[in-house]
N, CA, C and O atoms as CSV, one atom per row, in Angstrom:
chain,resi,resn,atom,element,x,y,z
A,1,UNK,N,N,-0.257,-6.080,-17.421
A,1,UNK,CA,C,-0.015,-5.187,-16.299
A,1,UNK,C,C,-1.136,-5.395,-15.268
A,1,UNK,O,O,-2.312,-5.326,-15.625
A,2,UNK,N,N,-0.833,-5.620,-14.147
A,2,UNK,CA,C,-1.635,-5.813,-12.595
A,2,UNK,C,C,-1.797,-4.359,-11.922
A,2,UNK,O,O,-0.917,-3.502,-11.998
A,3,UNK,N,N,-3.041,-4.178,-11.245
A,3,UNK,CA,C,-2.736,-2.728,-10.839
A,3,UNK,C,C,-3.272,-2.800,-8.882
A,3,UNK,O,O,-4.495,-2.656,-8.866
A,4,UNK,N,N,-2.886,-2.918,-7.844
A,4,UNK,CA,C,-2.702,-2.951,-7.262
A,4,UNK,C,C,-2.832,-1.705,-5.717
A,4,UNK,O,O,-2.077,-0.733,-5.703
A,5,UNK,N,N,-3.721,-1.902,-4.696
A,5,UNK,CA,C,-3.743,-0.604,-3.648
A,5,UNK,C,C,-2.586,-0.827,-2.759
A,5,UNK,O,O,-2.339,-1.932,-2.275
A,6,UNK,N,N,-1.948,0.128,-2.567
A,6,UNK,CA,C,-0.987,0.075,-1.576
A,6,UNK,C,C,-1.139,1.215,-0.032
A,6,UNK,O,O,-1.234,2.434,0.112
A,7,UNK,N,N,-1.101,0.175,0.794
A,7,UNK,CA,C,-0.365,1.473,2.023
A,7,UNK,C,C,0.336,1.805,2.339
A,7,UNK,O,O,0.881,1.202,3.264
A,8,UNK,N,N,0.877,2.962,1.868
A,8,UNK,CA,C,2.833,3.500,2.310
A,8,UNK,C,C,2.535,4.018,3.983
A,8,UNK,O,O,1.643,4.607,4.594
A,9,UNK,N,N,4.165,3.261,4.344
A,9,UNK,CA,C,4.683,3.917,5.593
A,9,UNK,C,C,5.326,5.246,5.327
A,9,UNK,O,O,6.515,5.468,5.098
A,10,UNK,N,N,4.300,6.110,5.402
A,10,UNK,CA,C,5.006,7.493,5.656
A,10,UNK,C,C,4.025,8.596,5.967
A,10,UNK,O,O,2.963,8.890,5.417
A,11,UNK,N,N,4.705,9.168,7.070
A,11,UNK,CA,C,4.090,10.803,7.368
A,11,UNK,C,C,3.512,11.272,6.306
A,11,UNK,O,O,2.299,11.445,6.419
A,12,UNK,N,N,4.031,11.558,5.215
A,12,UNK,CA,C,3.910,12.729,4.103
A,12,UNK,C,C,2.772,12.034,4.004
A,12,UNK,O,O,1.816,12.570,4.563
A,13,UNK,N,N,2.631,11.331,3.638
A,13,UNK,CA,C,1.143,10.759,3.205
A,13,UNK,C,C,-0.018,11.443,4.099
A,13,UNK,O,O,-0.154,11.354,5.320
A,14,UNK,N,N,-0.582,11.941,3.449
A,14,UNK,CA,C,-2.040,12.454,4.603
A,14,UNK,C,C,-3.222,11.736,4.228
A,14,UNK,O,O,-4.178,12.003,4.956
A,15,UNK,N,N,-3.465,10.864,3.268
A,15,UNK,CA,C,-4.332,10.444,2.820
A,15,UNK,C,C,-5.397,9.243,3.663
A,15,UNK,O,O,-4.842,8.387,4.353
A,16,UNK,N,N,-6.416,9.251,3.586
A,16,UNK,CA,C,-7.224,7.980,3.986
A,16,UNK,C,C,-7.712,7.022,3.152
A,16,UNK,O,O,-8.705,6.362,3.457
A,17,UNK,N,N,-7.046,6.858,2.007
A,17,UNK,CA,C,-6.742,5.461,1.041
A,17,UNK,C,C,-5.561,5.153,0.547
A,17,UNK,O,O,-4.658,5.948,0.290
A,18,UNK,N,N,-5.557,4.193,0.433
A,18,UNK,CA,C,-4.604,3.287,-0.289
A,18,UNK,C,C,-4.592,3.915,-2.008
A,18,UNK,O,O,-5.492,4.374,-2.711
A,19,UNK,N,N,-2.799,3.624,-2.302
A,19,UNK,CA,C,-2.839,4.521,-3.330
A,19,UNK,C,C,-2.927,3.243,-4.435
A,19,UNK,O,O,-3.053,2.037,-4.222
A,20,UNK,N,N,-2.836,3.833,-5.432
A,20,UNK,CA,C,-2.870,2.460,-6.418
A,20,UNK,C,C,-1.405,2.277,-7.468
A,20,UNK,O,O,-0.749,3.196,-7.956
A,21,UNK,N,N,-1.268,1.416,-7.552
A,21,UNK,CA,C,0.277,1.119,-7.893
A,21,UNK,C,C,0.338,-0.037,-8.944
A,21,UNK,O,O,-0.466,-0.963,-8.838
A,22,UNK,N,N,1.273,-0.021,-9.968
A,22,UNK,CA,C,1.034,-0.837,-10.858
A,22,UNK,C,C,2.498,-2.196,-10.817
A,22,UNK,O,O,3.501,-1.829,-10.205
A,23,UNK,N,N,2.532,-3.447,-11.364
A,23,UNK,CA,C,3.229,-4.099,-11.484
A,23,UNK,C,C,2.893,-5.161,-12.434
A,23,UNK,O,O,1.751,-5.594,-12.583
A,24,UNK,N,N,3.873,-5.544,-13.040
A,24,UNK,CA,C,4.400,-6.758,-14.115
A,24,UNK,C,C,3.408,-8.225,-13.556
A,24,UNK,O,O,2.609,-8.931,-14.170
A,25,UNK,N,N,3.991,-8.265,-11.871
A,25,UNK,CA,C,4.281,-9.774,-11.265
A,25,UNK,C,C,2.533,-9.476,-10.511
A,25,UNK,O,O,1.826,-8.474,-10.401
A,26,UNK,N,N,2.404,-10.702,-10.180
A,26,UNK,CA,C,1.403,-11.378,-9.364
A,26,UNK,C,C,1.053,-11.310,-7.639
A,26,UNK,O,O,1.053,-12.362,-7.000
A,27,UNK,N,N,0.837,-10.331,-7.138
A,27,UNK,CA,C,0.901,-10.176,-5.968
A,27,UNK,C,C,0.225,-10.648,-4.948
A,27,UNK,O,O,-0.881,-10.952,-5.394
A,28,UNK,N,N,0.289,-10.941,-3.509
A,28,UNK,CA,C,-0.696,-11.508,-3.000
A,28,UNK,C,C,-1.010,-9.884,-1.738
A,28,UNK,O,O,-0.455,-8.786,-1.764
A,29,UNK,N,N,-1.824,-10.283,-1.026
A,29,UNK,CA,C,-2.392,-8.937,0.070
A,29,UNK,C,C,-1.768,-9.470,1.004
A,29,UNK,O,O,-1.782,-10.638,1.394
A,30,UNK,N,N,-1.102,-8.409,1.435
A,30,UNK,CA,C,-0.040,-8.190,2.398
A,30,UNK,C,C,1.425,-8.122,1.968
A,30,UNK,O,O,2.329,-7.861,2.763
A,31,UNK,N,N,1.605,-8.361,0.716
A,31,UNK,CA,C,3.291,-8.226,0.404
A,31,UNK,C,C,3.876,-7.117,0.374
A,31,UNK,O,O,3.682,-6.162,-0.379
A,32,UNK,N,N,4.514,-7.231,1.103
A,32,UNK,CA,C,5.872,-6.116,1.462
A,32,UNK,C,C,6.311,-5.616,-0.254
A,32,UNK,O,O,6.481,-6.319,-1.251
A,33,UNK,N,N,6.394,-4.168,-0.076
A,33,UNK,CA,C,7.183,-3.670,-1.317
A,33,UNK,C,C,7.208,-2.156,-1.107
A,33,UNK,O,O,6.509,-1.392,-0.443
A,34,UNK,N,N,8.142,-2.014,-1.817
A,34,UNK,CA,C,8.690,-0.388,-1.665
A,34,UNK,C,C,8.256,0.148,-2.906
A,34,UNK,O,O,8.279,-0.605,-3.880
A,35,UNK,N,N,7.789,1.541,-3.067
A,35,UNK,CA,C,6.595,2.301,-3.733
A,35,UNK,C,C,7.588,3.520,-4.364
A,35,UNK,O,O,8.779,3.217,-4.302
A,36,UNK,N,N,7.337,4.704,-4.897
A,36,UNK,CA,C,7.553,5.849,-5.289
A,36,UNK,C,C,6.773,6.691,-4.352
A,36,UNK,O,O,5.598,6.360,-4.197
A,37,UNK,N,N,7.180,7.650,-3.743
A,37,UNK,CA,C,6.063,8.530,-2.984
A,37,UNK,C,C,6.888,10.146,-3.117
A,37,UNK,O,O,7.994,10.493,-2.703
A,38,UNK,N,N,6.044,10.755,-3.719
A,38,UNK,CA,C,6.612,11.795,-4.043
A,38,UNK,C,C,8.364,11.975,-4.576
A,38,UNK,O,O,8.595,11.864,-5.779
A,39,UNK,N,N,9.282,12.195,-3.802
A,39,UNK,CA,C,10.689,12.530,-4.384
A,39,UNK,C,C,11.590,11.170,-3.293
A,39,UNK,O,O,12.759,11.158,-2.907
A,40,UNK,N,N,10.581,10.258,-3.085
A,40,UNK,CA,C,11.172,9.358,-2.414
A,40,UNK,C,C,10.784,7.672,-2.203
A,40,UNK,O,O,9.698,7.282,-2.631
A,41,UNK,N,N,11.507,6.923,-1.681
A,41,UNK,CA,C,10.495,5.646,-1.824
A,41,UNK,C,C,10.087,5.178,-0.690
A,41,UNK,O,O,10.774,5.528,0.269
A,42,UNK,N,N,9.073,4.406,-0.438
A,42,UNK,CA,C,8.755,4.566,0.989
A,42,UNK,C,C,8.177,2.994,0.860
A,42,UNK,O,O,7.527,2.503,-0.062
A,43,UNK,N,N,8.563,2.482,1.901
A,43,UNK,CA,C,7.470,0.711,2.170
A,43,UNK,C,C,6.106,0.718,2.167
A,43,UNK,O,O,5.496,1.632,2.723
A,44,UNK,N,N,5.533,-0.197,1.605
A,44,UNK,CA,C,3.906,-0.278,1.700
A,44,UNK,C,C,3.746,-1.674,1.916
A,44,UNK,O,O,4.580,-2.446,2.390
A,45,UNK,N,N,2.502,-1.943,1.490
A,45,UNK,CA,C,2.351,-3.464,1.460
A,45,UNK,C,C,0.976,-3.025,0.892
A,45,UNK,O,O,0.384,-1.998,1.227
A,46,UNK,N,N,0.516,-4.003,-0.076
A,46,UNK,CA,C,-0.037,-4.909,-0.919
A,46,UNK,C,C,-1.101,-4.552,0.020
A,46,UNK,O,O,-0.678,-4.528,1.176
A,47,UNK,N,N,-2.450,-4.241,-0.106
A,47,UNK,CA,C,-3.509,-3.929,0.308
A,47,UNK,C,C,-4.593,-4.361,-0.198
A,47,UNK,O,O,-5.594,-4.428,0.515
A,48,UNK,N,N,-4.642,-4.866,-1.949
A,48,UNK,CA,C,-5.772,-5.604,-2.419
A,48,UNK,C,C,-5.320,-5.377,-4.205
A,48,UNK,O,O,-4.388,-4.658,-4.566
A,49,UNK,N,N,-6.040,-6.010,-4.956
A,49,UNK,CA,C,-5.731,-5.935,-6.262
A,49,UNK,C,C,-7.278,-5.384,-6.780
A,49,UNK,O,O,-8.468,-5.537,-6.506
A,50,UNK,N,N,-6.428,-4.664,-7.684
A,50,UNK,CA,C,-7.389,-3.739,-8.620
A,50,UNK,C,C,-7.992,-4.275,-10.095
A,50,UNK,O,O,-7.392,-4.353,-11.167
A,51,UNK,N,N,-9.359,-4.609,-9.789
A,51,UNK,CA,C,-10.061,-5.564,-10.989
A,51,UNK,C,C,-9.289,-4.822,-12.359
A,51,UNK,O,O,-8.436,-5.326,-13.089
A,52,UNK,N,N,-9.800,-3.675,-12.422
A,52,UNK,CA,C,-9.570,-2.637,-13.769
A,52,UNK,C,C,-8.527,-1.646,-14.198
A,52,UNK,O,O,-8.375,-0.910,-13.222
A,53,UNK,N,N,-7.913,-1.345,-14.947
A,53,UNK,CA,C,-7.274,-0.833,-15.295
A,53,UNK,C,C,-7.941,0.829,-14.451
A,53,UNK,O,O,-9.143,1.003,-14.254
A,54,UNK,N,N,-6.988,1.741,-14.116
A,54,UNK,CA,C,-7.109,2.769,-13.296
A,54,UNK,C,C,-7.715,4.203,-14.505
A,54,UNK,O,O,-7.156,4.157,-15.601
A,55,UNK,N,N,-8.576,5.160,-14.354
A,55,UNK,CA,C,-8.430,6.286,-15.172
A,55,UNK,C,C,-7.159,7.050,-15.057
A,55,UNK,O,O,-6.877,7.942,-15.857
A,56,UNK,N,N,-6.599,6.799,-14.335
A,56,UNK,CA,C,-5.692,7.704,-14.427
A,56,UNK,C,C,-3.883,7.061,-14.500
A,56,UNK,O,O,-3.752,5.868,-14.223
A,57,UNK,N,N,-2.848,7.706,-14.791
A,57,UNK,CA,C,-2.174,7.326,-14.810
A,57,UNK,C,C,-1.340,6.774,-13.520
A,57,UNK,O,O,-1.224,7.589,-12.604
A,58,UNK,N,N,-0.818,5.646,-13.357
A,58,UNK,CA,C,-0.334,5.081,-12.398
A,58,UNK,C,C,1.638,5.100,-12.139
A,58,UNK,O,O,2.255,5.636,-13.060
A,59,UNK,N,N,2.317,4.654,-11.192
A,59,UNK,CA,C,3.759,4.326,-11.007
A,59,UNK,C,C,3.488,3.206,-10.550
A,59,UNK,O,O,2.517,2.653,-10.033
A,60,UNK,N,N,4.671,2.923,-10.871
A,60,UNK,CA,C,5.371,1.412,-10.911
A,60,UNK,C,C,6.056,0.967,-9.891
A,60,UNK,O,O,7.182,1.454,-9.789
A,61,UNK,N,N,5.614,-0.116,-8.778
A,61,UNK,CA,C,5.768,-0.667,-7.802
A,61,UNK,C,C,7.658,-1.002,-8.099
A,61,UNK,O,O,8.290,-1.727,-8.868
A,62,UNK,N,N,8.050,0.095,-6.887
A,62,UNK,CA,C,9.665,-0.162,-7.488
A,62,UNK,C,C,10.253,-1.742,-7.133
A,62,UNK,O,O,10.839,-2.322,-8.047
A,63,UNK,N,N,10.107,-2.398,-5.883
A,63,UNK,CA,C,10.793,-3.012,-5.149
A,63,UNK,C,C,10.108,-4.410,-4.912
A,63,UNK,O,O,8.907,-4.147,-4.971
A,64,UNK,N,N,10.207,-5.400,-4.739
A,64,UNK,CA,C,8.891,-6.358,-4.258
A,64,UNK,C,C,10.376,-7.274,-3.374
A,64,UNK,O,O,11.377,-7.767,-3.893
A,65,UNK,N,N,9.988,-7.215,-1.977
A,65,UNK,CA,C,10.740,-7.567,-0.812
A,65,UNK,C,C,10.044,-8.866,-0.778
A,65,UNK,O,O,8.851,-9.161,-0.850
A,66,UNK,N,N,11.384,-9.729,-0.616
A,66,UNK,CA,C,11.376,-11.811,-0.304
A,66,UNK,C,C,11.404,-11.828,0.650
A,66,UNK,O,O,12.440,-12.134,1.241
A,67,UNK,N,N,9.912,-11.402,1.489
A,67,UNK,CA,C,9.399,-11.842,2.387
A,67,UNK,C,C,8.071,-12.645,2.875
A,67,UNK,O,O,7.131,-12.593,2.082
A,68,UNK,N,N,7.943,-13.114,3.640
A,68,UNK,CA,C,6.317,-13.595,3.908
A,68,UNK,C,C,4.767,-12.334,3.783
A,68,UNK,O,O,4.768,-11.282,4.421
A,69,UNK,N,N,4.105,-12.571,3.259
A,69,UNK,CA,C,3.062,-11.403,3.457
A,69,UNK,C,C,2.458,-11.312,4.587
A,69,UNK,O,O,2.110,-12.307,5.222
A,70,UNK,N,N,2.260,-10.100,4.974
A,70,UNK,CA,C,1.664,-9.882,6.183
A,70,UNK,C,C,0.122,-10.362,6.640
A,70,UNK,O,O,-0.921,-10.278,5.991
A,71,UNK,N,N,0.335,-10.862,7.903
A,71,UNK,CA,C,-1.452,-11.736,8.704
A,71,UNK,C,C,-2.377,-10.733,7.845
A,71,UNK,O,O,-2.326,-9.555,7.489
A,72,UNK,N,N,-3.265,-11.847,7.701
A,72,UNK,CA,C,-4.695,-10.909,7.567
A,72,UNK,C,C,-5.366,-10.277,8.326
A,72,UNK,O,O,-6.223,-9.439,8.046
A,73,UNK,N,N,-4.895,-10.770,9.717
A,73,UNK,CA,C,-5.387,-9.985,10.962
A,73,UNK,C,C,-4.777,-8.281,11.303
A,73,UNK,O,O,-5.281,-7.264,11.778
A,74,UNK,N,N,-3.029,-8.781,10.599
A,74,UNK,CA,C,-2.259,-7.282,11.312
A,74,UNK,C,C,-3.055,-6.597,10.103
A,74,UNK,O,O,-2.967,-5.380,10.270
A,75,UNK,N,N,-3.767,-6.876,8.999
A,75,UNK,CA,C,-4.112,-5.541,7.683
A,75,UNK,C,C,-5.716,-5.164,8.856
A,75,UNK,O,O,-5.921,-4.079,9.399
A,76,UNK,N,N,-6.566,-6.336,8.957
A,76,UNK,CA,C,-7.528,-5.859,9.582
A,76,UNK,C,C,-7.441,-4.840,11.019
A,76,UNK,O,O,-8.183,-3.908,11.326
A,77,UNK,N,N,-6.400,-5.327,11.660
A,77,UNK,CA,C,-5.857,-4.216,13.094
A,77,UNK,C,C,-5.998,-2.381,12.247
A,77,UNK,O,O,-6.785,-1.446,12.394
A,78,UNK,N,N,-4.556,-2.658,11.227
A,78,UNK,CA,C,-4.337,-1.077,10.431
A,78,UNK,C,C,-5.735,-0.711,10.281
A,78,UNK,O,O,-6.073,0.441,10.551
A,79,UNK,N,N,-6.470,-1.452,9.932
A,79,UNK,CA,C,-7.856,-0.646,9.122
A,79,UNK,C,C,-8.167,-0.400,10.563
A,79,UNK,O,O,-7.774,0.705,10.938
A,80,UNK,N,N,-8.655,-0.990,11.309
A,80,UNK,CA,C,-9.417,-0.741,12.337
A,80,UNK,C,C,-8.919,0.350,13.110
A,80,UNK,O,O,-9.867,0.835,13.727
A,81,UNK,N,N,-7.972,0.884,13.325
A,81,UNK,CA,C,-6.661,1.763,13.899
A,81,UNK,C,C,-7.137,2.530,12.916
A,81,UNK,O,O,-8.110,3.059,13.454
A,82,UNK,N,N,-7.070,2.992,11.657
A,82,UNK,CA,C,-7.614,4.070,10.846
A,82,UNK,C,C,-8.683,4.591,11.502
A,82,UNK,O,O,-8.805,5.597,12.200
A,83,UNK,N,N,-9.687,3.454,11.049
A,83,UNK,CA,C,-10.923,3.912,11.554
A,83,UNK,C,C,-11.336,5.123,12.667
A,83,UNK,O,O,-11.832,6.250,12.669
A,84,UNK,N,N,-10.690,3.935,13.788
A,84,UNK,CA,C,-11.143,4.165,15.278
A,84,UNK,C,C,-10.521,5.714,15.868
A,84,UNK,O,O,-10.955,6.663,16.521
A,85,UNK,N,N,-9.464,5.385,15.316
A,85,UNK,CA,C,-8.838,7.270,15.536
A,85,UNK,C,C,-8.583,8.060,15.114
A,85,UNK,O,O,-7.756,8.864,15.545
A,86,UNK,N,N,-9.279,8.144,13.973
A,86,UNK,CA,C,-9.616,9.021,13.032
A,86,UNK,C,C,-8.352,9.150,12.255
A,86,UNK,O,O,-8.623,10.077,11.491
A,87,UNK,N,N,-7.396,8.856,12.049
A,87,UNK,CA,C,-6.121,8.975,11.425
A,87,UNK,C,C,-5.778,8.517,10.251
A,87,UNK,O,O,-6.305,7.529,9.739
A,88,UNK,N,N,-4.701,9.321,9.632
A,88,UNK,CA,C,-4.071,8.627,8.005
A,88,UNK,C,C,-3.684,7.182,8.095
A,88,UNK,O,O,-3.539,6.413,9.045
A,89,UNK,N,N,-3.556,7.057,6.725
A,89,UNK,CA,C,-3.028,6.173,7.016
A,89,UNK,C,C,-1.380,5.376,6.969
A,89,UNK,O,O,-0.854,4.264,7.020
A,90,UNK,N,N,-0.936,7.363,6.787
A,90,UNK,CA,C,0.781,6.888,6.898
A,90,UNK,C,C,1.162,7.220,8.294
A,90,UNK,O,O,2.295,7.232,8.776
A,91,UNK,N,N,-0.404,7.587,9.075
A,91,UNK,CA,C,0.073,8.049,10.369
A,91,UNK,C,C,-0.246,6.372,11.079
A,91,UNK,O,O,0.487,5.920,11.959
A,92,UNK,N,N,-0.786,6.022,10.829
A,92,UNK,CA,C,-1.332,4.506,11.143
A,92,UNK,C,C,0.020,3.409,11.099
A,92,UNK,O,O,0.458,2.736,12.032
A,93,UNK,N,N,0.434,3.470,9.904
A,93,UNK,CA,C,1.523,2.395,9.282
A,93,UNK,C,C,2.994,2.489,9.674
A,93,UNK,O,O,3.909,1.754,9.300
A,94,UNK,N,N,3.061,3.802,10.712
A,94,UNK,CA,C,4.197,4.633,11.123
A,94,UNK,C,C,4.508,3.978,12.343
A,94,UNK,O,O,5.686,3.883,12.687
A,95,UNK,N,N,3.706,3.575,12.948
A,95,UNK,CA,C,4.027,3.414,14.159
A,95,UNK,C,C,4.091,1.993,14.525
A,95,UNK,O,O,4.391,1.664,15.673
């Protein structure tokens, strides 16, 4: 098992990290995939891989979309867009 940070596209999210998400397969940073988020599923992408197994219990990366992974530049923009305006980061990934 791989354990994995993700950034979901969504409002509900109020958070200023990446959540952590688990999967079978081999991921690279930036891959598109659809998540569990509360009573719903929501797009994220692949944000970085997690050396260690998590303390806490994790969900299971529902979806993994056959697409190209996203620039390393558009992840560095999101962060920087976090940063700079003080914002979530499902308010970030929303727009």
């Amino acid at each position: 098992m791989r354990y994995y940070t993700v950034w979901v596209r969504s409002q509900r999210y109020r958070g200023n990290a990446p959540l952590t998400y688990s999967c079978d397969r081999l991921l690279t940073t930036g891959q598109i995939v659809a998540v569990p988020l509360q009573r719903e599923q929501v797009l994220g992408f692949v944000s970085a891989a997690v050396a260690s197994k998590p303390a806490f219990v994790t969900k299971s990366i529902a979806k993994i979309y056959d697409l190209p992974p996203l620039p390393a530049q558009l992840l560095q923009l999101g962060a920087w867009l976090q940063r700079f305006y003080a914002s979530t980061i499902g308010t970030v990934t929303q727009q």
